[in-house]
C-alpha positions as CSV (number, residue, x, y, z in Angstrom):
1,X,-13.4,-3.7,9.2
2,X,-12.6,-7.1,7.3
3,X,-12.5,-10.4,8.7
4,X,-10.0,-12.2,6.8
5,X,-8.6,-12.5,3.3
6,X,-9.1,-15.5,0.6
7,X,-6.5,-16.8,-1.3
8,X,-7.4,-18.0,-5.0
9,X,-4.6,-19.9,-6.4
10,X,-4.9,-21.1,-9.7
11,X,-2.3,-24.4,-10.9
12,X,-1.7,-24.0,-14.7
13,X,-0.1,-26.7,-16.2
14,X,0.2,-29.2,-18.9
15,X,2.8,-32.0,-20.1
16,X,5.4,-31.1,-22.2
17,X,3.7,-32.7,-26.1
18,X,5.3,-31.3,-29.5
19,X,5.6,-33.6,-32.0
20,X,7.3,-31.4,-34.9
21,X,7.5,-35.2,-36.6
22,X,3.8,-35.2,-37.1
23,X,1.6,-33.0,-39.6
24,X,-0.6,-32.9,-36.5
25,X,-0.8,-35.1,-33.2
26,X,-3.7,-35.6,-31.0
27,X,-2.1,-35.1,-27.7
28,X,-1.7,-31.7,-28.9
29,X,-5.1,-30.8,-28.4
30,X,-4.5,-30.9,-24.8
31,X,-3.0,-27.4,-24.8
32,X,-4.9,-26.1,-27.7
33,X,-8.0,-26.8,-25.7
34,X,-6.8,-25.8,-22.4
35,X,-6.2,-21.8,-24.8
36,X,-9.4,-22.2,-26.3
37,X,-11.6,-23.0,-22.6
38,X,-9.3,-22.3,-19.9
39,X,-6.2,-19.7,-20.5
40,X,-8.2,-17.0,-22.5
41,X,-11.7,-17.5,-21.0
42,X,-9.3,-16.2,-18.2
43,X,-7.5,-13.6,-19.8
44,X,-11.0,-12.3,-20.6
45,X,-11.9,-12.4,-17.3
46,X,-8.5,-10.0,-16.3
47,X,-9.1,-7.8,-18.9
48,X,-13.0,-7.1,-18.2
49,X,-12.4,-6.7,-14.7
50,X,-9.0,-3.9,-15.6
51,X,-11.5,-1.8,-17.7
52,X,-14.3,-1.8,-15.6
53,X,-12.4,-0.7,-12.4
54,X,-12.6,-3.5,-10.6
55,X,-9.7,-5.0,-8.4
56,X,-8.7,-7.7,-7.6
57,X,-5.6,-9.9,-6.6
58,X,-5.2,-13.8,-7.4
59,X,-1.9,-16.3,-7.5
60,X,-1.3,-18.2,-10.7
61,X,1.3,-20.3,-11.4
62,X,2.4,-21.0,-14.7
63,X,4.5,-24.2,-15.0
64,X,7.9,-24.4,-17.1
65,X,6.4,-27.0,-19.7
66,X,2.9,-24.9,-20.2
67,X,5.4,-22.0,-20.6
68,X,7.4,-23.4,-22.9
69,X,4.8,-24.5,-25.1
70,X,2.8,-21.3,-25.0
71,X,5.8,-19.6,-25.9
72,X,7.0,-22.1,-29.1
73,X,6.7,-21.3,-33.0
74,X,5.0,-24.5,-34.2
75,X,2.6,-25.1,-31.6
76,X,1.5,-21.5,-31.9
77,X,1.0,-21.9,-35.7
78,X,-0.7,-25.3,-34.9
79,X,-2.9,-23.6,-32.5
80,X,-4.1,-21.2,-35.3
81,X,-4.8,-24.2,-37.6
82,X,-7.3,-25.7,-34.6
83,X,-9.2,-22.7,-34.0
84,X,-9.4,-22.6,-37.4
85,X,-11.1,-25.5,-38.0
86,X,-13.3,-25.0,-35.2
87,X,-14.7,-21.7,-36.6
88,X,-15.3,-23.6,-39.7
89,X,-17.2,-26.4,-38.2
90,X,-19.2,-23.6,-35.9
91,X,-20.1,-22.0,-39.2
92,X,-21.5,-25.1,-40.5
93,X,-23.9,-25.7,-37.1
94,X,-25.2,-22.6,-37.9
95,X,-26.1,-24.1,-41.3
96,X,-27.2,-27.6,-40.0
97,X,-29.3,-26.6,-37.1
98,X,-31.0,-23.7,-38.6
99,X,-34.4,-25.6,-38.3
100,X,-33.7,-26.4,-34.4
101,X,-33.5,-22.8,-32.3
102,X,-32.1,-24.6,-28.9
103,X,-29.3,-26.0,-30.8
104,X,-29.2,-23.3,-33.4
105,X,-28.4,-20.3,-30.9
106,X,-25.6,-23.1,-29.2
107,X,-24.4,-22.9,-32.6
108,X,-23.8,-19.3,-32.7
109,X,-22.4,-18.9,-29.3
110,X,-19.7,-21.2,-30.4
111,X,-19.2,-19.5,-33.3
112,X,-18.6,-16.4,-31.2
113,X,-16.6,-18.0,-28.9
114,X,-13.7,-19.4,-31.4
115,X,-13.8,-16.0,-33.0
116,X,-13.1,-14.3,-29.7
117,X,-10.4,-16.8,-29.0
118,X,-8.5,-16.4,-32.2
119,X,-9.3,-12.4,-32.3
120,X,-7.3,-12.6,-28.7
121,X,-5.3,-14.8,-29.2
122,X,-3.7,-13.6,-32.6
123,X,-4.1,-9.8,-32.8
124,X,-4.6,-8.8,-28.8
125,X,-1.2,-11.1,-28.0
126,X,0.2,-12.0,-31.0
127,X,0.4,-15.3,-30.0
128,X,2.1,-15.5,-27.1
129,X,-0.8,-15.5,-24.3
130,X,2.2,-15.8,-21.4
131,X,2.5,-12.0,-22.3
132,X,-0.7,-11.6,-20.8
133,X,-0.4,-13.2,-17.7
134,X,3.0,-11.2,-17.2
135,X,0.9,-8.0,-18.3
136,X,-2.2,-8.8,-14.9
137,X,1.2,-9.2,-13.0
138,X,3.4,-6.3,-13.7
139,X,0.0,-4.2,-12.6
140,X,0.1,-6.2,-9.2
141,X,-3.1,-7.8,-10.5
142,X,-1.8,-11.6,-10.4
143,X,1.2,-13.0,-8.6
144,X,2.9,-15.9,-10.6
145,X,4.8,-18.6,-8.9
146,X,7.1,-21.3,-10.5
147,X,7.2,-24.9,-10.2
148,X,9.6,-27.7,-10.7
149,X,11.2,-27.4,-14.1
150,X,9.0,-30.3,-15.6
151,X,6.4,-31.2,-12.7
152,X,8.8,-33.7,-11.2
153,X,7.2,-35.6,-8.5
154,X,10.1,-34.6,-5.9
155,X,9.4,-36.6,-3.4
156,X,10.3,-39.8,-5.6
157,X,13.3,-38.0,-7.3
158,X,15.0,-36.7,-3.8
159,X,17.2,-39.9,-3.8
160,X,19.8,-37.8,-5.5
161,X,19.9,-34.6,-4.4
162,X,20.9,-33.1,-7.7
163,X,18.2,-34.1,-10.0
164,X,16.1,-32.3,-7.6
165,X,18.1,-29.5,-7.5
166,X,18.1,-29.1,-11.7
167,X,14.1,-29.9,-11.2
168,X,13.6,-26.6,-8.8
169,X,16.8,-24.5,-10.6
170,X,15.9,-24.8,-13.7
171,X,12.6,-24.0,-13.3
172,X,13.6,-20.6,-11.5
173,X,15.7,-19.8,-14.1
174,X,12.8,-20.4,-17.1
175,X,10.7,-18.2,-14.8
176,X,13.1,-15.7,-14.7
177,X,13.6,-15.4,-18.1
178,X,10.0,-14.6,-18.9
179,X,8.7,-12.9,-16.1
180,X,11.9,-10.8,-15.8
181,X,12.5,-11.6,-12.4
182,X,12.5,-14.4,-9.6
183,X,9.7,-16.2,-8.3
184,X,8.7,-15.8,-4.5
185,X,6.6,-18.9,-4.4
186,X,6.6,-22.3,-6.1
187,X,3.6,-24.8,-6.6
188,X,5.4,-28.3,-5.5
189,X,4.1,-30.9,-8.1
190,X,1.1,-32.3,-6.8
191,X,1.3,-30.3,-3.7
192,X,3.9,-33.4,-3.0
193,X,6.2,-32.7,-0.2
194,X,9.3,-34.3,2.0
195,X,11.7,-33.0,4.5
196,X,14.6,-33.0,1.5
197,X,12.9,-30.5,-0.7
198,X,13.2,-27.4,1.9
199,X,17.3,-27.1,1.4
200,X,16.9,-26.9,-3.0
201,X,14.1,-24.5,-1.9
202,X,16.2,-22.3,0.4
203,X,18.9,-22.4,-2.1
204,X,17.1,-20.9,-4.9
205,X,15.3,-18.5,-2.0
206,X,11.8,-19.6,-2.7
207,X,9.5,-17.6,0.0
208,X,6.6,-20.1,0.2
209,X,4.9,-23.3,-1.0
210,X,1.7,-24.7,-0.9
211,X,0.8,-27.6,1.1
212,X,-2.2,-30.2,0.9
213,X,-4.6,-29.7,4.0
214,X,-2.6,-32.4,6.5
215,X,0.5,-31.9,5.4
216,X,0.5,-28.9,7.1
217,X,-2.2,-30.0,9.5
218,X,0.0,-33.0,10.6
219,X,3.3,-30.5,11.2
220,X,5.0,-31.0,14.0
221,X,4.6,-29.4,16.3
222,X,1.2,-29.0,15.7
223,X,0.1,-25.6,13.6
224,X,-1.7,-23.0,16.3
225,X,-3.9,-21.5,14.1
226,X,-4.5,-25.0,11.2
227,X,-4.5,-23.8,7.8
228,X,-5.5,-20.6,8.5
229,X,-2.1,-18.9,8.7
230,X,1.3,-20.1,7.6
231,X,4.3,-22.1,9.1
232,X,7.9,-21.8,8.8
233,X,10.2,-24.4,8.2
234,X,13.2,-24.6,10.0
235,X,14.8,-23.2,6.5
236,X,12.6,-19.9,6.9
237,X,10.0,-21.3,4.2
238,X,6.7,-20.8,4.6
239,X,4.5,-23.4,4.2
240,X,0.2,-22.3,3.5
241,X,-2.1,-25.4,3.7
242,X,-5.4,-26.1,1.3
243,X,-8.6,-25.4,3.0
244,X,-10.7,-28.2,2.4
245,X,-13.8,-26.7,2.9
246,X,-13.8,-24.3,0.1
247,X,-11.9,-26.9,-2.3
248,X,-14.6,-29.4,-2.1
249,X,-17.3,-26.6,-2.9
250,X,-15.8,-26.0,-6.2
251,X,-13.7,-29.7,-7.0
252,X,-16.0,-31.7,-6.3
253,X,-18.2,-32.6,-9.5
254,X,-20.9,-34.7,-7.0
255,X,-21.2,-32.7,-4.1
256,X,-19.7,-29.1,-5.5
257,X,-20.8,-26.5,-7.6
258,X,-19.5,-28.1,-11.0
259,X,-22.3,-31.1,-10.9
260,X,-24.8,-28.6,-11.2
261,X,-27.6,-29.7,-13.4
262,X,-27.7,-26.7,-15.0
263,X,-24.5,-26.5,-16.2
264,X,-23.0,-28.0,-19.6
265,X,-22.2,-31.3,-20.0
266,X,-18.4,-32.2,-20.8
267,X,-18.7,-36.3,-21.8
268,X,-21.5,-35.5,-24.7
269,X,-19.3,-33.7,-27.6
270,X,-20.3,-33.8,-31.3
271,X,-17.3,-35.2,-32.6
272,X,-18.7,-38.4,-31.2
273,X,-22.2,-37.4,-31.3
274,X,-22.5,-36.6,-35.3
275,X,-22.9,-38.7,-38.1
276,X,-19.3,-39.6,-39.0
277,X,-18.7,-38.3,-42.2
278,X,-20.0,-35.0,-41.3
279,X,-17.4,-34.9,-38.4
280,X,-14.7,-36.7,-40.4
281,X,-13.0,-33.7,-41.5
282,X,-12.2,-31.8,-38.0
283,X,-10.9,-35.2,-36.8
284,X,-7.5,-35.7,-36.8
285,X,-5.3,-38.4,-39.5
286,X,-6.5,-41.5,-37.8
287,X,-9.9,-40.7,-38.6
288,X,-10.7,-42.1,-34.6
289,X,-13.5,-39.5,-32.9
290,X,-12.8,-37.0,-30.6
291,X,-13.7,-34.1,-28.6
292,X,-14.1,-31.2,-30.8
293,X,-15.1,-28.4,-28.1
294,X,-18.6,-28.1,-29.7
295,X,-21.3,-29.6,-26.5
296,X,-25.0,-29.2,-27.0
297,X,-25.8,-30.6,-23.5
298,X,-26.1,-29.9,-20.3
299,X,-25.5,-32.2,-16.5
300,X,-29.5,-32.7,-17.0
301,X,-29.0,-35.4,-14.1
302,X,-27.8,-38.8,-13.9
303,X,-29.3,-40.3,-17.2
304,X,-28.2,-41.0,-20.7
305,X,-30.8,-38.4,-21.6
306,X,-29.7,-34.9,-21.8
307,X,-31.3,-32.0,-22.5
308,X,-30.0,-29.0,-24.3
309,X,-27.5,-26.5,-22.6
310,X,-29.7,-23.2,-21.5
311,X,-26.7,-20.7,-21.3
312,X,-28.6,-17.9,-19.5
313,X,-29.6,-20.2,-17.2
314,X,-25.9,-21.5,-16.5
315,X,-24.6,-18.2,-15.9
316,X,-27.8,-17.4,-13.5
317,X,-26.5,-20.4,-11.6
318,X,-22.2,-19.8,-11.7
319,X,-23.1,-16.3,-10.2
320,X,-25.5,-18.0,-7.3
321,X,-23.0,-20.1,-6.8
322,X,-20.6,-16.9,-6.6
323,X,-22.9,-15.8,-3.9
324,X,-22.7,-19.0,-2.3
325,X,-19.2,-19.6,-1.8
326,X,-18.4,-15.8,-0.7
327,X,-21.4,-16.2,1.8
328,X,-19.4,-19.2,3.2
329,X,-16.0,-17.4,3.5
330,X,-17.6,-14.6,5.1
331,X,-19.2,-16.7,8.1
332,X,-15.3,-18.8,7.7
333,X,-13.8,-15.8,8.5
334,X,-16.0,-14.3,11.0
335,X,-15.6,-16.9,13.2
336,X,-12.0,-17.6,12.6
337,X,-11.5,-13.9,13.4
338,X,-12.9,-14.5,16.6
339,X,-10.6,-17.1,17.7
340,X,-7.4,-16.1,16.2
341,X,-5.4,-12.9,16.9
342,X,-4.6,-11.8,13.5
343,X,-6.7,-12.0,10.4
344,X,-7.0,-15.4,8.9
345,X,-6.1,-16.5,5.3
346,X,-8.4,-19.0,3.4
347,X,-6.0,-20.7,0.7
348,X,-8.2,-21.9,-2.2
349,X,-5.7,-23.5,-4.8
350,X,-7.1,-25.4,-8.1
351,X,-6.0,-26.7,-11.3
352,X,-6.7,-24.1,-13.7
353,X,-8.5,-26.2,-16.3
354,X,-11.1,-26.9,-14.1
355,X,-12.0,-23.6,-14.9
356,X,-13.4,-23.6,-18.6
357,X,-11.9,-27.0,-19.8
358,X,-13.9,-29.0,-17.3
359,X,-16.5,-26.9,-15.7
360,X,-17.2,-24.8,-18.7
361,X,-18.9,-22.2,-16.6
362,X,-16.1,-21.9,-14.1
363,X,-14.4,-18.8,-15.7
364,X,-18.2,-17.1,-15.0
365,X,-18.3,-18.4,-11.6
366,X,-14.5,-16.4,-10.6
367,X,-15.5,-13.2,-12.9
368,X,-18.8,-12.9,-10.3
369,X,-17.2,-14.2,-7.3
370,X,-14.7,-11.2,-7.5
371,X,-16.7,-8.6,-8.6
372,X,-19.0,-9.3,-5.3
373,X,-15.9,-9.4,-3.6
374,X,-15.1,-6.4,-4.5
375,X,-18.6,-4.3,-4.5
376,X,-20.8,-6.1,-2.2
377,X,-19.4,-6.8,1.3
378,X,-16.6,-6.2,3.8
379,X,-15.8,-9.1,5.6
380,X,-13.5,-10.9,3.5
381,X,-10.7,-9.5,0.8
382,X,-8.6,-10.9,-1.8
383,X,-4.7,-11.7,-1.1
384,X,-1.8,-13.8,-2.5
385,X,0.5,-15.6,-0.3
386,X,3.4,-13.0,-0.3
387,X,1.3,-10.0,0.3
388,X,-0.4,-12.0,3.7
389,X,3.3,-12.3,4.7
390,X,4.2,-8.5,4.1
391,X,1.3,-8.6,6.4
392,X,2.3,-10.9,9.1
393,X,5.8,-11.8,8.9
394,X,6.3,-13.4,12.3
395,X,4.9,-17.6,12.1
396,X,5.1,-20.1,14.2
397,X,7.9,-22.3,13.0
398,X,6.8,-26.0,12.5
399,X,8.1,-28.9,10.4
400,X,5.1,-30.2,7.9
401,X,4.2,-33.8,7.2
402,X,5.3,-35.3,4.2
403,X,2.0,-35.3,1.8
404,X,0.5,-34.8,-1.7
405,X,-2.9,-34.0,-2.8
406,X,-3.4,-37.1,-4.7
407,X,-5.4,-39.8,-3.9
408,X,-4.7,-41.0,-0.1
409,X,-3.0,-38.1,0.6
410,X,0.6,-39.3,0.1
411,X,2.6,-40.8,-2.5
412,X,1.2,-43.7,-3.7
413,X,-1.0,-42.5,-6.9
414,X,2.8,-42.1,-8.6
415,X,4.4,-45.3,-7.3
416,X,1.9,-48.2,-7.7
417,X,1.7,-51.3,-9.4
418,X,1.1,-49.3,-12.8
419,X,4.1,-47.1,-12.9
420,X,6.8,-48.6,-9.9
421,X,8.7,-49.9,-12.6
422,X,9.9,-46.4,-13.8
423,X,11.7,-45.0,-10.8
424,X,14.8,-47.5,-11.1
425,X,15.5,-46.1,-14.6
426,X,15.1,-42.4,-13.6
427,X,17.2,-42.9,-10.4
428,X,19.8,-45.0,-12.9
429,X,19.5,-41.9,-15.3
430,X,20.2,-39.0,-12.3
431,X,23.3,-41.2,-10.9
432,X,24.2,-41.0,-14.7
433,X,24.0,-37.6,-15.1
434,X,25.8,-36.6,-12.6
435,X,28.5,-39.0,-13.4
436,X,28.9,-37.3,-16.9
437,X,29.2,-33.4,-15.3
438,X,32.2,-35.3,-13.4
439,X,33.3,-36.6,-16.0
440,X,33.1,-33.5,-18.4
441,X,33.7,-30.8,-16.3
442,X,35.1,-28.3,-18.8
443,X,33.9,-28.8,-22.8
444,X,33.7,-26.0,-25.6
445,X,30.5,-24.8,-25.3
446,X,28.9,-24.9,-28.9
447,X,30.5,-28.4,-29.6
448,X,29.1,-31.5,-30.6
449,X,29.9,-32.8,-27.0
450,X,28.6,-29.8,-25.1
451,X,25.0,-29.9,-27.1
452,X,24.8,-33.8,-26.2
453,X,25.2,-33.4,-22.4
454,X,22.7,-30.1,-22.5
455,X,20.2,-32.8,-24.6
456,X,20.9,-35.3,-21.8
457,X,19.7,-32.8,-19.4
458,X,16.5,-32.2,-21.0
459,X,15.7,-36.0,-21.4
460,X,16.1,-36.7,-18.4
461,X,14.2,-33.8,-17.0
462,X,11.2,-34.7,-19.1
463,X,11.6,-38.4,-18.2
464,X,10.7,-37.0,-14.7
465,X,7.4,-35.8,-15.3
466,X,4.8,-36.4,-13.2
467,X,1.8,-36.6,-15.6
468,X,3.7,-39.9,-17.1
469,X,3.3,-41.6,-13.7
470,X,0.0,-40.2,-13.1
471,X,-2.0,-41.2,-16.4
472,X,-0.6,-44.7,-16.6
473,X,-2.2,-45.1,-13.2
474,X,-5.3,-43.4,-14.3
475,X,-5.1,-46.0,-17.2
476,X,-6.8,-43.5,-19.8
477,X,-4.1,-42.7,-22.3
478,X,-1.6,-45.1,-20.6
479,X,0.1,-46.1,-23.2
480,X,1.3,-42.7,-24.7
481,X,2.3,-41.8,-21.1
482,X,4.9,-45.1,-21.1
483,X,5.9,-44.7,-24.6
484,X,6.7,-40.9,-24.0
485,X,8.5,-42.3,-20.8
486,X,10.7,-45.2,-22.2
487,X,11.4,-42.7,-24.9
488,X,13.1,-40.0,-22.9
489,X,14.9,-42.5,-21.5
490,X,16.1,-44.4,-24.3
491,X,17.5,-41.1,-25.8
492,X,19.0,-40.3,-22.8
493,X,20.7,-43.6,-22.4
494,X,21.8,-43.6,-26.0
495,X,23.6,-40.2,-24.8
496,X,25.0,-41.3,-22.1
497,X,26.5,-44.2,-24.2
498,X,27.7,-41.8,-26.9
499,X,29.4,-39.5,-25.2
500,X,31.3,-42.2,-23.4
501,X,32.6,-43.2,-26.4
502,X,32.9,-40.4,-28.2
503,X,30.6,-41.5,-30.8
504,X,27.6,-38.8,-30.9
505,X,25.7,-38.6,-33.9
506,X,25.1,-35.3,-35.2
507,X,22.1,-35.8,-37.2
508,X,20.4,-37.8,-34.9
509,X,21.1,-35.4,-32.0
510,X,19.7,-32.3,-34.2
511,X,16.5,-34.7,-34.8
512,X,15.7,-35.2,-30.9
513,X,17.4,-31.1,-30.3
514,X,14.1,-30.3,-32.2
515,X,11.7,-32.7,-30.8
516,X,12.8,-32.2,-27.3
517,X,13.3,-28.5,-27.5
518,X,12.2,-27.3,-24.1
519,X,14.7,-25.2,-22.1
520,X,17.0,-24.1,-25.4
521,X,19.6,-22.4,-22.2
522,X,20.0,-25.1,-20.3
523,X,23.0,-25.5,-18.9
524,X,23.7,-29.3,-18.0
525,X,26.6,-28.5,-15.2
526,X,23.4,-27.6,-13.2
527,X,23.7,-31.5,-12.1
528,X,27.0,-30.5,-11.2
């Protein structure tokens, strides 16, 4: 008889970056290496675990920008052109390090793992990898939940309670469209939550959110059972909090599994390792070094000096590790049981790229956690957040804590002395747009008018973002994240000053119509 049920929630998202104006742009490479380590090292994963029988059920969300991304022409072409080049450049490690074995057998693996990437990604999905998430879902394999349309930080946006509602309608709408129905849960941007966000949530009949640990520990009144079994709002939301316990097994890169000696080593990459003219010609226009995706290293310790990655012994490791988190939710579970009357729920949510991107192992580590999961004990069993309230619909109603999973816990990693100078320009913006649906209630809807408010929409929307805020506080590629931010809203104020004087300019609308291209059925009433 089982003890209690684990829920594995994977975040997959990225910032909207497409830059048609560009042959190629780095930034780029954010997504193309998040298919190439993360998103089909995953799909793998699924598909191994379908043909060998094996079941298993996990929570994924997919965010509207990754979506849109995964799902657009010219990045899938560009994405073709990268792997490309990395199968090259594999080919030529073979060559280079044919006198060194340790490196020379790395070599090949990569080779095989580009091949395998580009094999999937081009003939298995022809290109459009979202199809394959939908695919693990329509076999009740993987439940996907949305997110705000453009990972606004809501919390900071809820001034004006339209702009949130476009952020959350929007995005249900985008899902809807690809998944071919609508979502029952939502992954709140940064697990950031106030009061104000239940009523958009309720209106576009979300069915649950995820919460970091105290913002559901600190509800009021106080949760019976802590994270181990969800609240309801007042709105008839339910809110699941983060266990901590099994997130810092796996985030934690110095005391969880990812710091693991064994395992490969992310900061030493040969496009900055390599002599530079060798590496010259899979780096991109600027000439400037960066990661490639080819790492001969592994953790090795806290030195400069690394030795070379042993995969067999990484993969011992990810599935000891397996072992070692499942032996943890068993004894979890056993005792919860014993205190609770109903089975308890262990919510496990991570950023997806962690798996693959960062902890190169990590896609290993889930493919053994679940197949002892479902082979080698009884305790504990796999569930997503709707199924556990199929299961137990009656909750003890509660009000959580406003909260985020940044650092501190709140809201201060967005709104700092890096990035407070944005939010009076995107609350100027949201008053903005909402004075122009007043304004322009009723226009033809293919006229040069109509396509100006829709493009208003977007830029504003991606103005909102909350990776902007995030990595100019982070200070590593800070000044991309303000440009792309004083950019959105520059074309948005230029908008807003055009259509008010009837004065848009066609070509220069059709330029920024295929830069910004995300949500192509917008609508822009839905500040109305």
């Amino acid at each position: 008889m089982g003890k209690g049920y684990l829920s594995l929630i994977l975040h997959a998202h990225l910032p909207f970056v497409r830059h048609p104006e560009y042959h190629e742009y780095l930034e780029e490479d954010w997504l193309f290496e998040s298919i190439t380590e993360t998103y089909i090292p995953l799909i793998n994963v699924f598909d191994k675990l379908i043909e060998d029988g094996i079941d298993f059920r996990l929570t994924m969300s997919l965010t509207p920008p990754l979506i849109s991304m995964l799902t657009d022409a010219l990045l899938q072409s560009r994405y073709i052109r990268y792997i490309d080049k990395r199968i090259e450049l594999a080919e030529k490690e073979i060559r280079r390090t044919k006198q060194q074995p340790e490196f020379n057998k790395l070599a090949q693996m990569y080779l095989t793992y580009f091949r395998n990437a580009k094999q999937v990604y081009e003939e298995k999905y022809h290109q459009n990898i979202v199809q394959a998430f939908r695919k693990f879902q329509d076999m009740g394999k993987l439940e996907i939940i949305t997110c705000a349309a453009t990972h606004g930080f809501l919390p900071l946006i809820g001034n004006n309670m339209s702009a949130l509602r476009a952020q959350i309608h929007v995005a249900t709408g985008h899902y809807e469209k690809h998944f071919g129905k609508k979502p029952q849960g939502i992954w709140l941007p940064e697990c950031a939550y106030d009061h104000a966000i239940e009523q958009i949530l309720s209106e576009a009949n979300i069915r649950f959110f995820i919460l970091e640990t105290h913002g559901l520990l600190f509800a009021s009144p106080r949760p019976r059972y802590g994270v181990y079994a969800p609240i309801y709002c007042s709105s008839g939301i339910a809110a699941f909090g983060r266990d901590a316990e099994s997130s810092k097994q796996v985030w934690s890169s110095q005391e969880g599994y990812p710091g693991d000696f064994s395992y490969r080593e992310f900061y030493r990459d040969v496009g900055f390792d390599l002599d530079y003219d060798y590496i010259k010609p899979y780096l991109h226009g600027d000439g400037k070094r960066s990661n490639i995706g080819i790492k001969y290293y592994r953790i090795t310790g806290k030195t400069n000096h690394k030795e070379p990655y042993q995969r067999e012994n990484a993969l011992d490791k990810a599935s000891e590790h397996a072992a070692n988190f499942l032996f943890n939710r068993e004894k979890q579970a056993e005792h919860l049981a014993s205190i609770m009357d109903r089975k308890p729920v262990i919510v496990a949510p991570y950023d997806a790229e962690l798996f693959g991107h960062w902890w190169f192992e990590g896609p290993d580590w889930i493919n053994s956690l679940l197949r002892k999961i479902a082979s080698r004990q009884k305790t504990i069993s796999l569930i997503t957040p709707s199924d556990y309230l199929e299961m137990y619909p009656d909750n003890q109603i509660s009000t959580p804590s406003p909260s985020s999973w940044g650092y501190k816990g709140y809201h201060e990693y967005w709104q700092n002395e890096n990035n407070d100078w944005i939010y009076r320009h995107l609350h100027k913006a949201a008053d903005r747009m909402v004075e122009l649906v007043k304004a322009y209630p009723h226009v033809q809807g293919n006229s040069l008018q109509n396509r100006a408010l829709n493009q208003a929409a977007r830029e504003l929307l991606l103005a909102q973002s909350s990776d902007w805020a995030f990595i100019m506080k982070t200070g590593k590629m800070a000044e991309y994240a303000a440009k792309r931010t004083k950019d959105h809203l520059f074309r948005f104020t230029k908008l807003y000053d055009d259509i008010r004087t009837n004065a848009v300019d066609d070509m220069w609308l059709s330029d920024i119509e295929s830069k910004d291209n995300i949500f192509p059925d917008i609508d822009y009433h839905i500040y109305q």
